[in-house]
C-alpha positions in Angstrom: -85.7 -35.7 -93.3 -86.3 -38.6 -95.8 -87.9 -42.1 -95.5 -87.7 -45.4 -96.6 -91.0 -47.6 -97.1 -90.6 -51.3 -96.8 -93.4 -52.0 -98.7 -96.6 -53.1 -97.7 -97.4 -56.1 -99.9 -96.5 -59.3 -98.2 -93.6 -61.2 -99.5 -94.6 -64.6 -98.2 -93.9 -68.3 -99.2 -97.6 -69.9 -98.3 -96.6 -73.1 -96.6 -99.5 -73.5 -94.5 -99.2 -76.4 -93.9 -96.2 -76.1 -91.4 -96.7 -72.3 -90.8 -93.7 -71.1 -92.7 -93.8 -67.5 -93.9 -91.5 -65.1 -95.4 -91.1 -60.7 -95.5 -89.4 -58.1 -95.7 -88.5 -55.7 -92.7 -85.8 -53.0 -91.4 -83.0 -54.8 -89.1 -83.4 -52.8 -85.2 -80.1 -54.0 -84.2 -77.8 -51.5 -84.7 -78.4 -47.7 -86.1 -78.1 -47.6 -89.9 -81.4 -49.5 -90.5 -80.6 -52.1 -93.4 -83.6 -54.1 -94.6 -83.9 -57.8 -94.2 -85.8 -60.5 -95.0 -87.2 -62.8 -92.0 -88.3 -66.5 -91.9 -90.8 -67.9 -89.9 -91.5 -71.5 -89.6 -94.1 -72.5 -86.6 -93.6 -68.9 -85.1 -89.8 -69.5 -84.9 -87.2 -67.4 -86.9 -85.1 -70.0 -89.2 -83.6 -68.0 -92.0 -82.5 -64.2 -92.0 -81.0 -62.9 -94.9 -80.8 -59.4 -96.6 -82.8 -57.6 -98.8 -82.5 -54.1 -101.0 -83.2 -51.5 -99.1 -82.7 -48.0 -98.6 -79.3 -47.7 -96.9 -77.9 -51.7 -98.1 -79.3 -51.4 -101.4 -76.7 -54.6 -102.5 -78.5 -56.7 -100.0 -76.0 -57.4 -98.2 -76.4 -57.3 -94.3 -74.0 -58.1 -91.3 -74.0 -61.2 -89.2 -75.5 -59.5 -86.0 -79.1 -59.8 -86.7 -78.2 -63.7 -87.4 -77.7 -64.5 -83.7 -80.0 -61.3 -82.4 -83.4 -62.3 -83.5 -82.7 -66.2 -83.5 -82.4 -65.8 -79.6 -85.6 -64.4 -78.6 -87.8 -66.6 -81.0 -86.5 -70.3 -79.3 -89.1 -70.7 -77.0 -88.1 -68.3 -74.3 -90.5 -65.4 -75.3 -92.6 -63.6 -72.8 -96.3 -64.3 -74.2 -98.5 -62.7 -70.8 -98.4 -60.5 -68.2 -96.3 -61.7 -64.9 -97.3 -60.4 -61.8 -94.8 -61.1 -58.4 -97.1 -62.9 -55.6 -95.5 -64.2 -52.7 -92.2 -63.6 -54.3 -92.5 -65.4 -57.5 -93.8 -63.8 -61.0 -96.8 -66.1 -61.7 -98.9 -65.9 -65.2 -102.1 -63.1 -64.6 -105.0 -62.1 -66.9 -104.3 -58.6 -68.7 -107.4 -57.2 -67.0 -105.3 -57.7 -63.6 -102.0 -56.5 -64.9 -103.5 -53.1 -66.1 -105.3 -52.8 -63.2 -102.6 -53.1 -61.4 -100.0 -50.7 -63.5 -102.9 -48.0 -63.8 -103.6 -47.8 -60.1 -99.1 -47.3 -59.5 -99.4 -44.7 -62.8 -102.0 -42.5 -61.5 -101.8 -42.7 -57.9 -98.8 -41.5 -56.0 -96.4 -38.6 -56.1 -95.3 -38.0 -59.4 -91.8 -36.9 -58.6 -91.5 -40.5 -57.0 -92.2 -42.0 -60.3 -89.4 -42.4 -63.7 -90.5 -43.7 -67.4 -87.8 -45.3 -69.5 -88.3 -46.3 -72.6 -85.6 -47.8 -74.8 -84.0 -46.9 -78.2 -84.8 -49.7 -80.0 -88.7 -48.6 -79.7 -91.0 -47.7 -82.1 -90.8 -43.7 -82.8 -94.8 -44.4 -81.7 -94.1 -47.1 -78.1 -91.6 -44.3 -77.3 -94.4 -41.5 -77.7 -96.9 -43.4 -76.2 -94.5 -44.0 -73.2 -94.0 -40.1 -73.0 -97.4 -39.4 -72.9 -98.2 -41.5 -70.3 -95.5 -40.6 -68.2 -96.5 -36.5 -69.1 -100.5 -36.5 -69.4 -101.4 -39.6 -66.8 -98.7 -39.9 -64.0 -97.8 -35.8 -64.2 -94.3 -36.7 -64.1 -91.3 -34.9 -65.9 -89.4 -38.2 -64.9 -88.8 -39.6 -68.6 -85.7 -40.7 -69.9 -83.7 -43.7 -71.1 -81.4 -45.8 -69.8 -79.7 -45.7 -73.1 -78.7 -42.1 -72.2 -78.7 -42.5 -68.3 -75.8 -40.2 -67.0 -74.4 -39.0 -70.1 -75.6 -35.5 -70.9 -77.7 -33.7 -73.3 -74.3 -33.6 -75.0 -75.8 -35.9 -77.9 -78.7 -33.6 -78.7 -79.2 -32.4 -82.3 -75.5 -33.5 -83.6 -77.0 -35.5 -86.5 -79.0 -32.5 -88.0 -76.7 -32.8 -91.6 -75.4 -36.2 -91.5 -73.7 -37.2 -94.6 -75.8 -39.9 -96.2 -73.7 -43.5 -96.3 -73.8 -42.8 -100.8 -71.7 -39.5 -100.5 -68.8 -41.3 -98.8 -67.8 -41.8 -102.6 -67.2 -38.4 -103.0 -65.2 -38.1 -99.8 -61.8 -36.5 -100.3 -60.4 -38.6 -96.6 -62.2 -40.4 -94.3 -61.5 -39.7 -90.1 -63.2 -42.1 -88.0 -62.1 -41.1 -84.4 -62.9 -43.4 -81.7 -65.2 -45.9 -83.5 -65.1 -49.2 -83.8 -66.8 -49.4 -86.7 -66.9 -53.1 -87.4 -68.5 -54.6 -84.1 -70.9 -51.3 -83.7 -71.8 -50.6 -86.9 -70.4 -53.3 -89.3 -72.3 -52.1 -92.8 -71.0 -48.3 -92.2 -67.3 -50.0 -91.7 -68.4 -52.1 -95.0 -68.9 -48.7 -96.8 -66.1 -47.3 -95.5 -63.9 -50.0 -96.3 -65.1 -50.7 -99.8 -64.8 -47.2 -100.7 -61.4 -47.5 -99.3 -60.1 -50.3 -101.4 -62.1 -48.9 -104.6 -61.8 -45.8 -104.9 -58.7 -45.5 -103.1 -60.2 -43.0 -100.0 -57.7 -42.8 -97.8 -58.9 -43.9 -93.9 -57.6 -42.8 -90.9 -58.8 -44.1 -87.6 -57.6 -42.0 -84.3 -57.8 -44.2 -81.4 -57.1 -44.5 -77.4 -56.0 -48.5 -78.7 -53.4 -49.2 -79.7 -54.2 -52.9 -80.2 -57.4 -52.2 -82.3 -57.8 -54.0 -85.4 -59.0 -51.2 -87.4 -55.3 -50.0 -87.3 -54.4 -52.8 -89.6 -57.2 -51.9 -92.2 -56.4 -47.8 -91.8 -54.0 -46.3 -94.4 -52.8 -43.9 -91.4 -54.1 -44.1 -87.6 -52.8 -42.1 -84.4 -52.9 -43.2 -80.7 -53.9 -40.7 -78.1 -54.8 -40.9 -74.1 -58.4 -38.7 -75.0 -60.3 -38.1 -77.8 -61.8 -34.9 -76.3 -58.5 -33.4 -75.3 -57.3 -34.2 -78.5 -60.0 -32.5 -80.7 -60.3 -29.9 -78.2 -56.8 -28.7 -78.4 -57.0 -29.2 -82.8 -59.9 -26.5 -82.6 -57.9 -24.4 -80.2 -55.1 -24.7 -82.6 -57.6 -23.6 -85.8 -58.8 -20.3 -83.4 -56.2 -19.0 -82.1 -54.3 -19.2 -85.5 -57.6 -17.2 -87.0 -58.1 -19.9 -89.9 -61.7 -20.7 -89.0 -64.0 -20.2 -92.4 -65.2 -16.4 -90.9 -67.7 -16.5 -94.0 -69.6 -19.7 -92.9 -69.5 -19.0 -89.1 -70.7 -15.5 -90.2 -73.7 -17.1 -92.2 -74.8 -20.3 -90.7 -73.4 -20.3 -87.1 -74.6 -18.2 -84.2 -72.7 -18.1 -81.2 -68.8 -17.8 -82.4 -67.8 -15.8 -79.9 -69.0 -17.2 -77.1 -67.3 -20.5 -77.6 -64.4 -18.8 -79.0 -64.0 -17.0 -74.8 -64.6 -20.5 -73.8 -62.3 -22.5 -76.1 -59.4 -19.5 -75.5 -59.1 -19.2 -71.7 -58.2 -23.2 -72.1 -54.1 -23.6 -71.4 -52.9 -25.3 -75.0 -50.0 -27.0 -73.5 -52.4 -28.9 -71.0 -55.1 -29.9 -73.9 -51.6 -31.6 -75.7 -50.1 -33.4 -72.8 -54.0 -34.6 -71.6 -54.2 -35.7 -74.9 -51.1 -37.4 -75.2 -49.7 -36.1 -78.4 -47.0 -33.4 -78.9 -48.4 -29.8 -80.5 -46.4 -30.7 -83.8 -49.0 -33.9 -83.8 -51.8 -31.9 -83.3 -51.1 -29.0 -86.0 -50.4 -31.5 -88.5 -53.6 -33.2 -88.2 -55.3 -29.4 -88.1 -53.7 -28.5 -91.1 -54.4 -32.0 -92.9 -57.8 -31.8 -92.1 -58.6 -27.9 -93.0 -56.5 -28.8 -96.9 -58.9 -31.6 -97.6 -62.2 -29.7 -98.9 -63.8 -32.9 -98.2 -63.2 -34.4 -95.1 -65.5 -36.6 -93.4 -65.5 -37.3 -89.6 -66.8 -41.1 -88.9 -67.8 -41.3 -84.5 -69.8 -43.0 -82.3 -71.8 -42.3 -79.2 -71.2 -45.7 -78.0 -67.0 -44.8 -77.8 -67.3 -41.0 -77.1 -69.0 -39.1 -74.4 -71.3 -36.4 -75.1 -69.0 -33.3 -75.3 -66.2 -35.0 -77.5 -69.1 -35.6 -79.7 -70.2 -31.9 -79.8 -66.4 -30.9 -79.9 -66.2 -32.9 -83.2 -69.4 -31.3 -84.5 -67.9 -27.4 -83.8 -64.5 -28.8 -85.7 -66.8 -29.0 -88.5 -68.3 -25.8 -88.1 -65.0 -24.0 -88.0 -63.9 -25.3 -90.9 -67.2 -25.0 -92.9 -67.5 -28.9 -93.6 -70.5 -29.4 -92.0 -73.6 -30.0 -94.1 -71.7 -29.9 -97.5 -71.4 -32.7 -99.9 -69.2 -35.6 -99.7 -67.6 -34.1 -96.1 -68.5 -33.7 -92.4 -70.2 -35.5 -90.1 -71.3 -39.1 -90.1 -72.5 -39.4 -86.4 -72.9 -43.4 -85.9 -76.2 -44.1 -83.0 -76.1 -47.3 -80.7 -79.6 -48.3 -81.1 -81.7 -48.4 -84.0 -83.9 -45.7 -82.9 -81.7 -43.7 -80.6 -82.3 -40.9 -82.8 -86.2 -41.1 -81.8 -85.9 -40.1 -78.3 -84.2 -37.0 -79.4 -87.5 -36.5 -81.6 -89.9 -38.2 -79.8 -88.9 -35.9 -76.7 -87.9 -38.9 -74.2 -85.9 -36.4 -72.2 -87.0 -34.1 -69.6 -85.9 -31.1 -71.1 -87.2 -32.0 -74.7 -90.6 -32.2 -76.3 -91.7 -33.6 -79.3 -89.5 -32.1 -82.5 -86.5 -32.1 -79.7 -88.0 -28.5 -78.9 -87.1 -27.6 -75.2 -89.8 -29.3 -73.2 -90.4 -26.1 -71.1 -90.8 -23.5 -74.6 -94.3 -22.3 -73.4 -95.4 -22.0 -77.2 -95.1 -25.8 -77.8 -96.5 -27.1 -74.0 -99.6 -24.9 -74.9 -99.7 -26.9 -78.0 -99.2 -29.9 -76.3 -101.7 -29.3 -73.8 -104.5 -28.2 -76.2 -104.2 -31.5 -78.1 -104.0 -34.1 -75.0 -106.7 -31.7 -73.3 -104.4 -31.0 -69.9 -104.1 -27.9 -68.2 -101.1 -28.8 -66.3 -97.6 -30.6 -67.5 -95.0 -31.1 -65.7 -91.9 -29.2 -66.1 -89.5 -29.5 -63.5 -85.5 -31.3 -64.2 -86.4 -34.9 -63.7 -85.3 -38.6 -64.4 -81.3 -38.2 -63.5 -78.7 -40.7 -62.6 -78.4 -39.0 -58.9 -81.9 -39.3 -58.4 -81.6 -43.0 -59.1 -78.2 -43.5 -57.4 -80.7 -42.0 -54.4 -83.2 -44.0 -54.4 -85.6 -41.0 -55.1 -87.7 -43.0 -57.4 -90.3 -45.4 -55.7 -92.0 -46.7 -58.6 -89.9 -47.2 -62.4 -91.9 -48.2 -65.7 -89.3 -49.6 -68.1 -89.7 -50.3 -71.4 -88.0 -52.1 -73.7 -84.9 -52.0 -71.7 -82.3 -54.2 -69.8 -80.0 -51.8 -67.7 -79.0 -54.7 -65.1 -78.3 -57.1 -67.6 -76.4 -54.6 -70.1 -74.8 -52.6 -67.1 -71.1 -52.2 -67.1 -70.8 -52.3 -63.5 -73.8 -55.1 -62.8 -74.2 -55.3 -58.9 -74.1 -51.5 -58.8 -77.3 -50.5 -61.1 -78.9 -53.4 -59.3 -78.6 -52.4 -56.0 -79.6 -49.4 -57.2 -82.8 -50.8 -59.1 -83.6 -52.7 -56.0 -84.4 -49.6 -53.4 -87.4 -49.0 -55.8 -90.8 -50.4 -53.7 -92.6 -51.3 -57.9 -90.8 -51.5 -60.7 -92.5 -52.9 -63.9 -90.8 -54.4 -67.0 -92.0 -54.4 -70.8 -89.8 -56.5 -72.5 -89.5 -59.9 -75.2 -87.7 -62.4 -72.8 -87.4 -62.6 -69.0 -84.2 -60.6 -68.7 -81.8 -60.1 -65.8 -84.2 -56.8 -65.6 -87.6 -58.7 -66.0 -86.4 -61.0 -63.1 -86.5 -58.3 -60.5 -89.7 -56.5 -61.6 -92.6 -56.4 -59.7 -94.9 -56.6 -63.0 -93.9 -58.1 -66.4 -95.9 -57.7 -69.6 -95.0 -59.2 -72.8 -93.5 -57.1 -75.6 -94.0 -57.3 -79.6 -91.7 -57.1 -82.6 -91.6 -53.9 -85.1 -92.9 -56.4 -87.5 -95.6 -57.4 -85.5 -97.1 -54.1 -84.8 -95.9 -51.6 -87.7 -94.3 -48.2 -86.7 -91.4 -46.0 -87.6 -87.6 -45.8 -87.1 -85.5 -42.5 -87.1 -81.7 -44.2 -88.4 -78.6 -42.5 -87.8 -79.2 -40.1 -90.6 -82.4 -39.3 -89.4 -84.3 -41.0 -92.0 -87.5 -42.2 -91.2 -88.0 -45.6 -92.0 -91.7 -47.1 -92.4 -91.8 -50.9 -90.4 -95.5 -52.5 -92.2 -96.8 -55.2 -89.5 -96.2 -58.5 -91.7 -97.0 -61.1 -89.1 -99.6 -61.7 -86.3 -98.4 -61.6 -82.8 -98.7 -63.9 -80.5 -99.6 -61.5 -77.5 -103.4 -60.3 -77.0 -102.0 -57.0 -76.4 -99.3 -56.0 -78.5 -96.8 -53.2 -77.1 -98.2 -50.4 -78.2 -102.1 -51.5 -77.3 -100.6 -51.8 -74.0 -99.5 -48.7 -73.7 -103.1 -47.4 -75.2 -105.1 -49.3 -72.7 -103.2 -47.4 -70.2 -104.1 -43.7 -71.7 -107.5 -45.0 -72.0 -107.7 -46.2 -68.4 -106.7 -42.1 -67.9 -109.5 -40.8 -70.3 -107.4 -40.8 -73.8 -109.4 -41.5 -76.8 -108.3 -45.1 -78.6 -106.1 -44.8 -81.8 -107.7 -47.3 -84.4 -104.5 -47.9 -85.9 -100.2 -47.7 -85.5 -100.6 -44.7 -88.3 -102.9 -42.5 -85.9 -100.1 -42.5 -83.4 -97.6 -41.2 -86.1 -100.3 -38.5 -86.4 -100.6 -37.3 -83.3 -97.2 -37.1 -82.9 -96.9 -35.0 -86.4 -99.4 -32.9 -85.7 -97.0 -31.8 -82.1 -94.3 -30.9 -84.0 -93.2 -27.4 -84.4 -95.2 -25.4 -87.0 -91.8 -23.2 -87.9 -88.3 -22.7 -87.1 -87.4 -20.3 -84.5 -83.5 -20.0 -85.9 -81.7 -21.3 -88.8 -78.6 -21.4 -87.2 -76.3 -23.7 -85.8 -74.8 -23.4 -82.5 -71.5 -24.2 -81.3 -71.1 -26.5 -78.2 -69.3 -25.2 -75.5 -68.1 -26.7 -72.9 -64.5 -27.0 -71.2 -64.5 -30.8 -69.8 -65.3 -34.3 -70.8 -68.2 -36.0 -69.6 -67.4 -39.9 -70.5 -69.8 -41.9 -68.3 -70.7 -45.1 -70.2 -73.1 -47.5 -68.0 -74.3 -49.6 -70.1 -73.3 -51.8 -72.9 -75.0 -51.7 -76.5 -77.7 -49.1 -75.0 -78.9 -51.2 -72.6 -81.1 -53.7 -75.2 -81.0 -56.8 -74.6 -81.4 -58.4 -78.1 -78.6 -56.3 -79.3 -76.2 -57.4 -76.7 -76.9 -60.5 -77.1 -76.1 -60.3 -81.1 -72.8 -58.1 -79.9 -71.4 -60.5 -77.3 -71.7 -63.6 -80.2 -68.7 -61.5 -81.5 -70.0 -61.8 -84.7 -68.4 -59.6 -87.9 -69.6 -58.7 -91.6 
């Protein structure tokens, strides 16, 4: 992994007079992680423009974070703690409000309890949410609504993601399923640019036929499912033997297991479920094994979890993954979605994304937070929700009911819940049903790190004050401390701690192919269930 430092010196305009200031920072709104530049006049954000940064180093930056961050800085900001009394959140003191959240942390049955925090958190708010969900309520319950009933399909896909600069070497770019200017509007800028430049031929595979990406395309192809479809292209490449035997020999482990699996699927009912004929579906195989350097453009926003790990074992049978100017470019929601991979915001993952119950790793983990007992049971699922087998929720950073897909449903479903407490930057649809709600901060207020699509860490300084007494992450210390935890004096110790978890060496250098036989498309939420960003995606704003 690589990072990107905004740098530390402030880049300020000194009006002090009328409080105007002006930085640098990384953007959180969608998963590439451009850099920006923010201005502040009276605590209110009235100029956004871009800056040179690691991934736009033009400066040039989409129109999302334009309407994003302007709507959470108007006056409608959370600035302390609400606690419900007789029915109505009313303004409390913060000594009250962590009393209050300690006391439903600690106390209780731990399998009654689930921790969410969301993807567009700190790499160090989501650790610090972990923790206290592991080492102070003993709960296993920790997860994300941003990956709520979707799988552990996602897991580990973005391992060798071809960096945005190589797409200039690309011999043909595929984006399947993405729509690439809404989502991610600087990757379709590269892609695009490259396009009409260099003359990289595009071609977007789609389940619309009324997308407008098929006007901009140089080829494109409507199917009825994107998993059926690449499913039955790799059947196609095995059961004709033209796999690359010398890469799958070197680099990949389990062949032949997904080979059984992949084989004992009926070809003629992959084609018709996908809705192309077999001709469609060796041409494209064929196309794509001629072109040395073929890059595969997708999103985990448009594709479930196993049409996403379908795409990644195309790329392993054909060799293409992890070489230059081809395979995968795996396109995130969030800006940090990546970070609860790493972070280990997933019951069966632990810091590193090492399996959660590896007994080498917990006995690391429990030497350095000084417990002798972590949790390690399944926890935090969709059914347990749906079942109302969570009493208490702690979310963070999250709006599920007012990003939800199917509104009334995950409300009703939030509702059976006897405490549910809500960290967030405006009273959301979320915040409005909690029991408790405390005040969140911005990256730029606090510092921190993002993991971006590519897995590139980038480095947020804190280049204003906040207006909270406790910003996010305090919060979340005050909590551990309440518990016995020692203070961190600064944002930096947390990225420590958290580096000091990680795994010491690799257990395998291999990849592994993904096997499964069905699709598992079960979106819940729109733009990852974050408020800001689906705010700046329903403006309908494009680069």
């Amino acid at each position: 992994m690589s990072s990107d430092h905004i740098s530390s010196q402030p880049d300020t305009t000194g009006n002090k007079e009328y409080g105007t200031v002006s930085f640098n920072t990384i953007c959180n709104l969608c998963s590439l992680g451009c850099a920006i530049n923010l201005t502040f006049e009276q605590n209110e954000i009235v100029g956004i423009k871009g800056a040179n940064g690691l991934i736009n180093d033009n400066g040039r930056i989409c129109n999302q974070p334009l309407f994003g961050y302007k709507a959470v800085t108007k006056g409608n900001r959370i600035t302390t703690p609400l606690l419900r009394k007789n029915g109505r959140l009313e303004p409390v003191d913060w000594d009250e409000a962590f009393n209050v959240l300690h006391d439903k942390v600690v106390n209780g049955d731990p399998r009654e309890k689930a921790f969410f925090a969301g993807a567009r958190l700190t790499n160090e708010e989501q650790y610090l949410v972990m923790k206290l969900s592991r080492a102070c309520a003993y709960s296993n319950n920790i997860g994300s609504f941003h990956y709520l009933g979707r799988g552990t399909g996602y897991t580990k896909l973005s391992r060798a993601n071809i960096p945005f600069a190589e797409l200039t070497e690309a011999g043909i770019i595929y984006i399947i399923g993405s729509e690439v200017e809404s989502d991610n509007p600087m990757a379709a800028y590269f892609i695009f640019n490259n396009q009409q430049e260099l003359k990289i031929p595009v071609e977007f595979i789609t389940l619309d036929p009324q997308s407008k990406l098929i006007d901009k395309a140089d080829k494109h192809l409507v199917i009825k499912s994107y998993f059926h479809f690449i499913k039955a292209v790799n059947h196609y490449i095995v059961s004709h033997e033209l796999e690359d035997k010398v890469y799958i020999n070197n680099l990949v482990e389990n062949f032949e297991d997904y080979k059984k699996t992949l084989l004992s699927l009926n070809i003629n009912d992959l084609q018709i479920a996908s809705g192309v004929s077999g001709e469609i579906i060796e041409k494209f195989a064929l196309e794509y094994l001629r072109e040395p350097k073929a890059v595969l453009v997708f999103s985990e926003n448009n594709l479930s979890g196993h049409t996403c790990g379908e795409i990644f074992n195309l790329a392993l049978l054909t060799g293409k993954h992890g070489r230059t100017g081809a395979g995968l470019m795996l396109l995130k929601e969030n800006n940090n979605s990546h970070g609860l991979h790493d972070i280990g915001v997933m019951w069966n993952l632990g810091p590193g994304a090492t399996p959660w119950d590896d007994p080498f790793q917990r006995s690391t983990i429990q030497f350095h937070w000084r417990s002798n007992d972590l949790p390690v049971d399944k926890g935090c699922t969709f059914h347990t929700l749906s079942d109302s087998g969570y009493r208490s929720l702690f979310i963070f950073g999250e709006d599920p009911i007012g990003c939800a897909i199917d509104k009334d449903r995950i409300k009703s479903m939030l509702a059976k819940s006897s405490f549910i407490m809500v960290q967030d930057y405006t009273l959301t649809e979320t915040a409005k049903l909690a029991n408790l709600v405390l005040p969140a901060s911005f990256p730029y207020e606090t510092g921190g790190t993002f993991t971006n699509c590519q897995r590139v860490i980038q480095k947020v300084d804190k280049r204003t004050k906040s207006p909270l007494t406790y910003d996010s992450w305090k919060q979340l210390e005050e909590l551990l401390s309440l518990s016995g935890y020692d203070r961190f004096e600064t944002i930096d110790d947390v990225t420590f701690e958290i580096a000091s978890l990680l795994p010491k060496f690799c257990t395998s250098s291999k990849l592994l192919f993904k096997v499964n036989d069905n699709d598992n498309y079960n979106p819940l939420f729109n733009a990852g269930a974050d408020s800001i960003r689906y705010i700046a995606a329903k403006s309908g704003l494009k680069s």
